[in-house]
C-alpha angles and dihedrals in degrees: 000000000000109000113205114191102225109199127183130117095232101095102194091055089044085056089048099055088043091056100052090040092058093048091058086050098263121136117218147194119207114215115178103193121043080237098069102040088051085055091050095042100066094050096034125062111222133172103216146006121226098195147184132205117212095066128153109259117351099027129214097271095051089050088056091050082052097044086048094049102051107016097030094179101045109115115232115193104201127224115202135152092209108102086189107138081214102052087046089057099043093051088051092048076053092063111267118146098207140348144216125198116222126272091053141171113256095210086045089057091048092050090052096046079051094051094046089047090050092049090046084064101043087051081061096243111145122189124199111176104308087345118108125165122182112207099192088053093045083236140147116196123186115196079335092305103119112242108203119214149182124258089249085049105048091050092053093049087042080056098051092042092052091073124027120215093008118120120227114208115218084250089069093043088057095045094037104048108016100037096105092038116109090226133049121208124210119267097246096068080063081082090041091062090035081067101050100058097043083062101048099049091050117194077012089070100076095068080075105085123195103220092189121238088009116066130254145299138200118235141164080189 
């Protein structure tokens, strides 16, 4: 299930967005002051930010330039109740991926949050707990850290990532990465570079899972 972070300080609106976004499937975490969401983002994985700008403390522009900075693909729908065309500009050179005036449509936010998180996926960008790789950058992000990887490695993990719970026997890996390649290596360096990569992409290791005289999955579970 998809977990959108929704911030305003505003709690019946919060409560609002939360509501249409469930119904659509989505789970969400309610956070009223930019403070207390930037303390949540780096320890909670989330796949998008509802947000809204005129926050207390740290307000909502100064939380994008934070999010780009240290999670660069994760998608952040703006609230705002300025119709400036201005205004509007400047938030999306900020780095806002989309945005929504007040008073809005629930059902219209909901659609807009949809249509981020499928673009998300046709950008080739795939998500599994804090690990996030981007296909189209040739990028690896671990709780928004960059992990950087070889070409062997990045396809492996591609290939886990591509789909989610299911275990790879050394035997695909093999077909599947190394089958235009002049020169096949033996099924066991496929743990070698297992390893590898465990150890590159740090906490994010752990979504790898071992399942012992098989091969290996990929789970935020």
């Amino acid at each position: 299930m998809k977990k959108i972070a929704v911030v305003d300080d505003e709690k019946d609106i919060a409560e609002i967005v939360s509501f249409y976004l469930r119904k659509e499937g989505f789970e969400t975490e309610e956070f009223f002051d930019g403070e207390s969401f930037l303390k949540a983002l780096f320890g909670t994985h989330f796949d998008a930010v509802v947000l809204d700008l005129m926050l207390p403390g740290v307000d909502g522009v100064s939380v994008i330039e934070i999010i780009r900075k240290n999670f660069e693909e994760l998608p952040v729908i703006v609230l705002t109740a300025k119709s400036d065309e201005e205004d509007i500009v400047s938030v999306l050179e900020k780095g806002a991926d989309n945005y929504i005036t007040k008073p809005f449509r629930g059902k219209v936010l909901a659609a807009k949050v949809k249509a981020l998180l499928r673009k998300g996926a046709k950008n080739g960008v795939i998500k599994c707990g804090d690990l996030l790789l981007s296909e189209e950058k040739f990028k690896v992000f671990c709780k928004g850290k960059e992990i950087f990887l070889t070409k062997t490695e990045f396809d492996i993990l591609k290939l886990l990532l591509s789909r989610q719970g299911k275990v790879f026997t050394r035997a695909e890996f093999l077909d599947k990465i190394w089958h235009d390649a002049d020169e096949e290596p033996f099924d066991r360096s496929i743990d070698v570079h297992i390893r590898h990569i465990r150890k590159k992409l740090g906490d994010c290791g752990k979504y790898i899972v071992t399942i012992y005289g098989v091969g290996y999955k990929i789970s935020a579970e």
